[in-house]
C-alpha positions as CSV (number, residue, x, y, z in Angstrom):
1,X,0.0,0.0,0.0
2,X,1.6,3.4,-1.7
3,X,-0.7,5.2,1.0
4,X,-0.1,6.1,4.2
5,X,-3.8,6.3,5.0
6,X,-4.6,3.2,2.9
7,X,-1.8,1.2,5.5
8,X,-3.1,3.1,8.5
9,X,-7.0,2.2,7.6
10,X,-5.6,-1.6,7.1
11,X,-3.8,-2.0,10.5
12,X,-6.5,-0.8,12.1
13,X,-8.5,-2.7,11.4
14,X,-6.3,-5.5,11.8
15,X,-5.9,-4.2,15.7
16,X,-9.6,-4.1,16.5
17,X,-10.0,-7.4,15.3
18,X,-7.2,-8.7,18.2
19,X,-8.1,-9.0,21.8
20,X,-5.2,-9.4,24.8
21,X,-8.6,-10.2,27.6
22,X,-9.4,-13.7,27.7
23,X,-12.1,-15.5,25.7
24,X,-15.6,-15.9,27.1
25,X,-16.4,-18.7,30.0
26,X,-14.7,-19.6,33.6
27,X,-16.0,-16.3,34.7
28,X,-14.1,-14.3,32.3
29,X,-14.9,-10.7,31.1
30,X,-16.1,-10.5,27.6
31,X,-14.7,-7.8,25.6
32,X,-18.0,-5.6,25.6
33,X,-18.3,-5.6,29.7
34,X,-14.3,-5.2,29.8
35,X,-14.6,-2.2,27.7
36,X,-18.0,-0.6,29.9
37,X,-16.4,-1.6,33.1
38,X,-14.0,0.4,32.1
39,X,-16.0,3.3,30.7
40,X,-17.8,3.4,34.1
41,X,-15.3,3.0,36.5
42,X,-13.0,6.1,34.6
43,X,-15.7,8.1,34.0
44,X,-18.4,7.7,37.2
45,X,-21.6,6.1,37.0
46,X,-23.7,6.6,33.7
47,X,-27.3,6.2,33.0
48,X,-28.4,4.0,30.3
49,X,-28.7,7.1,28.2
50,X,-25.4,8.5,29.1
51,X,-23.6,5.3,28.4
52,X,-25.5,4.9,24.8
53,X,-24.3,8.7,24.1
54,X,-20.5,8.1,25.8
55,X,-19.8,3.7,23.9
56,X,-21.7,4.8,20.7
57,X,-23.8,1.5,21.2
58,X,-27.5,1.1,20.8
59,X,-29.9,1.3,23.9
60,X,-31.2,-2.2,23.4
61,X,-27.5,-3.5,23.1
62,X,-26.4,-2.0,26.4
63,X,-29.8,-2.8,27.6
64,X,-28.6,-6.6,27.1
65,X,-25.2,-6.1,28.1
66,X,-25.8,-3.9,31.3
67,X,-28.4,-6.2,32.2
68,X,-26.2,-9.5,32.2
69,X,-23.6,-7.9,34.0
70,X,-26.0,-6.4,37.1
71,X,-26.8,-10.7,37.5
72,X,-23.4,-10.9,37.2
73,X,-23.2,-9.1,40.0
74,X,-20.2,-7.1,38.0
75,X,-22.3,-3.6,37.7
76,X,-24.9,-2.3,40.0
77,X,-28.1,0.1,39.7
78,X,-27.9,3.8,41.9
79,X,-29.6,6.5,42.2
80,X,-28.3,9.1,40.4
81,X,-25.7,11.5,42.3
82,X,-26.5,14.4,41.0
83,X,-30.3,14.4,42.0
84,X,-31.3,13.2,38.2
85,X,-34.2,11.4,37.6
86,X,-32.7,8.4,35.6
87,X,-30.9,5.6,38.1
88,X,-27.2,4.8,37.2
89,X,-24.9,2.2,36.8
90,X,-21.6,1.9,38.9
91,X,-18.8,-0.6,39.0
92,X,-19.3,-3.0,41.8
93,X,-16.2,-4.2,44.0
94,X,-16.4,-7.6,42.1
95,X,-16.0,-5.8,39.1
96,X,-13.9,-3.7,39.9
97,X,-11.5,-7.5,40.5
98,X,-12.4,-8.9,37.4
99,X,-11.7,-5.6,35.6
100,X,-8.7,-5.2,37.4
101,X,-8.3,-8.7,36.8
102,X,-8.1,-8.8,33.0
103,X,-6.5,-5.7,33.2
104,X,-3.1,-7.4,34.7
105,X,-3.5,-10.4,32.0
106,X,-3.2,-7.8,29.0
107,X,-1.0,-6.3,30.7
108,X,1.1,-9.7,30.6
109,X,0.6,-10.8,26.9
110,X,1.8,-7.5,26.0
111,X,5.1,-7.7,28.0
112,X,5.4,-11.1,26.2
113,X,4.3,-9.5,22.8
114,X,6.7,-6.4,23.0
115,X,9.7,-8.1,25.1
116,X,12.2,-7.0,22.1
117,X,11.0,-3.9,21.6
118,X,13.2,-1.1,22.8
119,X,11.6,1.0,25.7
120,X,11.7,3.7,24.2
121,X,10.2,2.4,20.8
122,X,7.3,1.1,23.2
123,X,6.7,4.6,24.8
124,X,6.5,6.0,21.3
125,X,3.8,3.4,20.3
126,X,1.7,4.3,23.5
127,X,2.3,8.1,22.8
128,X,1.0,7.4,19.1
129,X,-2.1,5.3,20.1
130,X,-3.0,7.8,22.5
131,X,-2.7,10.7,20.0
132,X,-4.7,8.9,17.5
133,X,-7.5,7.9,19.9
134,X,-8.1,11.1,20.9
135,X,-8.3,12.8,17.4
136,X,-10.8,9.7,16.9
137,X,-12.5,10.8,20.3
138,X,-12.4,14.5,18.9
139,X,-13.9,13.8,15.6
140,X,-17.1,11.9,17.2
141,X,-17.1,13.9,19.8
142,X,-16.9,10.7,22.3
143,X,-14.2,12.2,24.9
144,X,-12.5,9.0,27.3
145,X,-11.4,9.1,30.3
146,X,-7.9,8.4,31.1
147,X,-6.2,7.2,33.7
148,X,-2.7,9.5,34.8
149,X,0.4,8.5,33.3
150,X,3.1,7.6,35.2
């Protein structure tokens, strides 16, 4: 590929395709609740609304997937904060652990995955990802929240 952009729009879609969390069953976090777990637990509990607005999903889909993971017991329902009408959903202390959880098993598989990769090449990659999110976040107008870098 001659184009920058054409290579760019390839590997990306090549790294969304990829998944470091573990596959589904044993009590294992599905991509989808890894990724709201997440959402919630940086950002502060969301309504259904909120969340819809914030993960770019369909009601009905995070209607399915919030409600699995409150019998789960991995998310549960509050009212909101703020003094709002709609109740919210907040990261319980158990999934908080499997979050946290997953979160150190990534974390592994990518030591493994970048172990010959120079420090400072790896800093670079999380410096580019990070720029390129957020100009994705910018353009749809779907800020995330991060976490502080150390």
């Amino acid at each position: 590929m001659s184009n920058p952009i054409d290579a760019l729009e390839f590997e990306a879609m090549l790294f969304g395709r990829y998944s470091l969390i573990s596959r589904r069953g044993d009590g294992r976090l599905d991509r989808s609740a890894y990724v709201l777990l997440h959402r919630l637990y940086g950002g502060g509990p969301m309504s259904i609304g909120q969340l819809s607005e914030a993960l770019g999903l369909d009601v009905s889909t995070l209607n399915r997937q919030t409600t699995a993971m409150l019998k789960a017991g991995l998310l549960e329902r509050i009212p909101d904060p703020d003094g709002g009408i709609a109740r919210k959903f907040r990261v319980t202390a158990e999934g908080l652990e499997k979050m946290e959880f997953e979160r150190a098993s990534s974390i592994q598989h990518l030591e493994v995955i970048l172990a010959d990769w120079a420090a400072a090449d790896v800093a670079a990659l999380a410096d580019y990802l990070t720029r390129f999110n957020a100009a994705i976040e910018d353009y749809q107008g779907r800020p995330w929240p991060r976490p502080e870098r150390s």
